[in-house]
N, C-alpha and C positions, 0 to 999 in steps of 0.2 A: 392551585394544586402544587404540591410540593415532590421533591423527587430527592428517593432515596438515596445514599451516596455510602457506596460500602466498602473499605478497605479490608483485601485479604492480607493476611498474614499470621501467625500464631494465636494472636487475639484479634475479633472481631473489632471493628471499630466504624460505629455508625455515626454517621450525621445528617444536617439535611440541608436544600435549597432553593429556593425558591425558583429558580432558573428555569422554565416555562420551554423556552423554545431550542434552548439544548438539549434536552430529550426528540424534539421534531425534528431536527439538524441531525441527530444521532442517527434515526431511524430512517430518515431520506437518504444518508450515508451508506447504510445498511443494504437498504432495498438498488440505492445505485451497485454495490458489488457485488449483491447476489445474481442481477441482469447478466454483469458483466464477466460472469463466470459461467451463465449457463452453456456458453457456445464449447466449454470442457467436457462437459458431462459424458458428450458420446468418449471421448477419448480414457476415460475413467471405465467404462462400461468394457471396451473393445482392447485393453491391456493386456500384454502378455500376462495368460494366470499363473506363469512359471514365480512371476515376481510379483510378492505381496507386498503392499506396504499398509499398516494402520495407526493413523495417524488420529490426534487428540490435540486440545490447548487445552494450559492451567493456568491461574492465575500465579504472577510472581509472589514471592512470599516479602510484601514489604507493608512495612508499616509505619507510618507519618512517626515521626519524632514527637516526643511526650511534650515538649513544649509549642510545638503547633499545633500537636490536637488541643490543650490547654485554650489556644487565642483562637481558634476556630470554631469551635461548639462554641466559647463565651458569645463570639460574633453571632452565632445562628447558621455558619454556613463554611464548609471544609470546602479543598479543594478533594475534584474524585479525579482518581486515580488507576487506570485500570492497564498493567501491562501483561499480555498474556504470554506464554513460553510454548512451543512447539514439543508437542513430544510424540515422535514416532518409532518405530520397533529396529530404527536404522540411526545410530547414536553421531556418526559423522552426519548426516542430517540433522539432526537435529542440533548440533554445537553449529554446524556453520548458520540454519537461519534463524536460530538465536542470537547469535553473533550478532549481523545484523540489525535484527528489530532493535538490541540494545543502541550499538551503535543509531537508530534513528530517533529513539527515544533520546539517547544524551545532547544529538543535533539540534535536533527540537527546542528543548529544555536550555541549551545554550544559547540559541536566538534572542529566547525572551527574557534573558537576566543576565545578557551580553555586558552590559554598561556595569556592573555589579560584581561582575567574574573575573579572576584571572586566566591569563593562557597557561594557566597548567592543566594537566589531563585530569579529569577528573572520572568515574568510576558511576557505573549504574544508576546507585544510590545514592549516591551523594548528587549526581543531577535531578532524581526526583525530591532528593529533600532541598535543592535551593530549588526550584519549581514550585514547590509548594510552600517555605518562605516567598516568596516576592508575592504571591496570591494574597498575604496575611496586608500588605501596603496599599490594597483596596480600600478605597470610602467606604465607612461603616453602612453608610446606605442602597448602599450595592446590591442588589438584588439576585444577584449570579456569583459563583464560583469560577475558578480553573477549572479545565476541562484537560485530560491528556488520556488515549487510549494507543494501543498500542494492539493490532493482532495479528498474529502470522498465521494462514489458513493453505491447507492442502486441495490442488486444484487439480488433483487426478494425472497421468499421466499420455503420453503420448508415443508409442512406440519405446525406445529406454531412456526416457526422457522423464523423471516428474517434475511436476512444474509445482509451485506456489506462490502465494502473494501476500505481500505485508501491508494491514492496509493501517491507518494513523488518523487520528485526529486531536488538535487542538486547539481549546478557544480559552483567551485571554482577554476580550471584549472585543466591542464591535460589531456587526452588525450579523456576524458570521462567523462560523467557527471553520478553520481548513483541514479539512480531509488529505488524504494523501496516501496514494499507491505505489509497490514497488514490484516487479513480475522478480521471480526466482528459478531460474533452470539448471537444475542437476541432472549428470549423465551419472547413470547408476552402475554402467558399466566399467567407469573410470574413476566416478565417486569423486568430480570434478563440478565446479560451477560451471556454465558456460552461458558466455554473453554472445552479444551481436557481431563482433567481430570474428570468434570462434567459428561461428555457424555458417557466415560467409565462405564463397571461394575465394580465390585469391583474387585479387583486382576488381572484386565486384558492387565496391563498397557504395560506388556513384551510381551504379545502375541499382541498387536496391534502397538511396535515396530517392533516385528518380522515381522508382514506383510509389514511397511514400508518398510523395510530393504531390502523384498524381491522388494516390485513395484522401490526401489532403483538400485538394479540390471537389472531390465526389462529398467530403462529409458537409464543405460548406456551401454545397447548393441544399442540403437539406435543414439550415440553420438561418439562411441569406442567398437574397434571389439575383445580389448583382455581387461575384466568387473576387472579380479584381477591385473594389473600392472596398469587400471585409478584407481581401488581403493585405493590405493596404494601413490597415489598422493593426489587423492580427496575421502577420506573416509567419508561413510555414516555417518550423523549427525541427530541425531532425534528434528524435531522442532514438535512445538506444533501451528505453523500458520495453521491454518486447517478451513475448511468450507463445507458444505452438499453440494449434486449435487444431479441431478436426478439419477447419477448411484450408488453415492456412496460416500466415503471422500475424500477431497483432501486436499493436503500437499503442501502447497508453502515456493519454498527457496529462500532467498535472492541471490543476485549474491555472487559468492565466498565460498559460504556456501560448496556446493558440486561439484564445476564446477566452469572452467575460465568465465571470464565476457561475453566475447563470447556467452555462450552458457546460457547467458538468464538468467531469475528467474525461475528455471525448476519446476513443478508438477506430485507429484506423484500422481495415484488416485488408492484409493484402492475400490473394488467395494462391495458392500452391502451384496452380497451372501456370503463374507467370515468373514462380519462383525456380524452375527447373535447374537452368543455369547457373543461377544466384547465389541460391544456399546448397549446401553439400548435401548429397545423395541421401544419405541416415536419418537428416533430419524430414523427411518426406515419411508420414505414413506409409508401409509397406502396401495397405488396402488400396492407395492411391497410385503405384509410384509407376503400375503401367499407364495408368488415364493420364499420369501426367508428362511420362515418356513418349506416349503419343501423338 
């Protein structure tokens, strides 16, 4: 079965690939963020109706260079390409998590044609066009393409919080292709980002690793039945990927971070009633913030 590979830009440009289990990799990618997004939904539903936001993705307007579509159709097989751009009805949102996804699409694209590259800055497009050069230096009998996706997706809000996430994938061979999430939280009030340290009170930075640490141990009794010989292997790491839920925080890890690939981009959630102290008062749902003062 072959799989179609379609760049947008001014002109359509089709190719094809034979690449079989990049489509099932895509989709298992797929079906893991849509899980991992449901615990938003109530928060999306129960937002102030004072503040609207509607939000959409497009595809970037780019198009492979005339000389690598040229050596790729001749091959039978292009690299696909897919970088989406956020567009919502609130234009400082939408420039800053564009920003980003670019910047993670150029990160990306840097890794894999690091030996090839100089350390000058290089610009969007000009990282998907050496991304899609170094693709062309594949054995003619290759039966797979480059793989690079790119989406930034609105995850509903949470009191004057919206939250989003950028989610990534790419495969360059091997047995597997890497996924990759990033949480986004803007205060709409201030029209600011705001990270893990923000959200913190003050000096509370070790007490709100210490709860990771602990929902770190609760996720791997349900992965591995003996918590200190996996830790042991795969020891707890504090990330600061984090975004609001209707219960509480949550912490996403890359693959490999704390666990084999296997076992996913895992989330810890820590829930709000232990967060009182911790994190500042605003970021506590209002619905919540007597259950959790009591």
């Amino acid at each position: 079965m072959s799989i179609l590979v379609e760049f947008t830009g001014s002109q359509a440009n089709k190719c094809y690939t034979a690449k079989n289990r990049s489509l099932l990799w895509r989709r298992i990618f797929k079906i893991i963020s849509a899980v991992s997004l449901s615990g938003l939904l109530w928060s999306s539903a129960n937002a102030n109706m004072n503040y609207h936001l509607v939000s959409t993705t497009e595809y970037l307007d780019y198009e492979l260079p005339k000389s690598i579509q040229e050596h790729c159709l001749e091959r039978g097989k292009c690299p696909e390409i897919e970088v989406k751009r956020l567009n919502t009805n609130h234009d400082w949102i939408n420039q800053m998590v564009n920003k980003r996804a670019g910047e993670l699409a150029i990160n990306i694209t840097a890794s894999d044609v690091a030996s090839k590259s100089t350390n000058a800055k290089v610009n969007l497009k000009e990282a998907l066009d050496n991304f899609a050069a170094e693709s062309l230096e594949l054995p003619k009998d290759v039966p797979w393409a480059y793989q690079l996706m790119i989406t930034p997706e609105y995850l509903g809000h949470v009191s004057s919080f919206e939250l989003f996430e950028i989610d990534s994938y790419v495969f360059t061979g091997g047995a597997h292709g890497m996924p990759y999430s990033e949480y986004l939280i803007f205060d709409h009030t201030t029209k600011a980002q705001i990270g893990l340290d923000g959200m913190l009170q003050p000096g509370q930075a070790s007490s709100f690793e210490t709860l990771a640490y602990k929902a770190y141990k609760e996720w791997v009794k349900t992965v591995d039945n003996d918590v200190e010989s996996y830790e042991k292997q795969w020891p707890f790491v504090m990330s600061k990927n984090i975004t609001l839920t209707d219960k509480g925080v949550d912490i996403r890890y890359q693959h490999y971070e704390i666990g084999p690939y296997a076992y996913g981009m895992p989330v810890l959630s820590i829930p709000y009633d232990k967060l009182k102290s911790i994190i500042k008062p605003h970021f506590i749902p209002k619905q919540l913030t007597s259950k959790v003062g009591s």
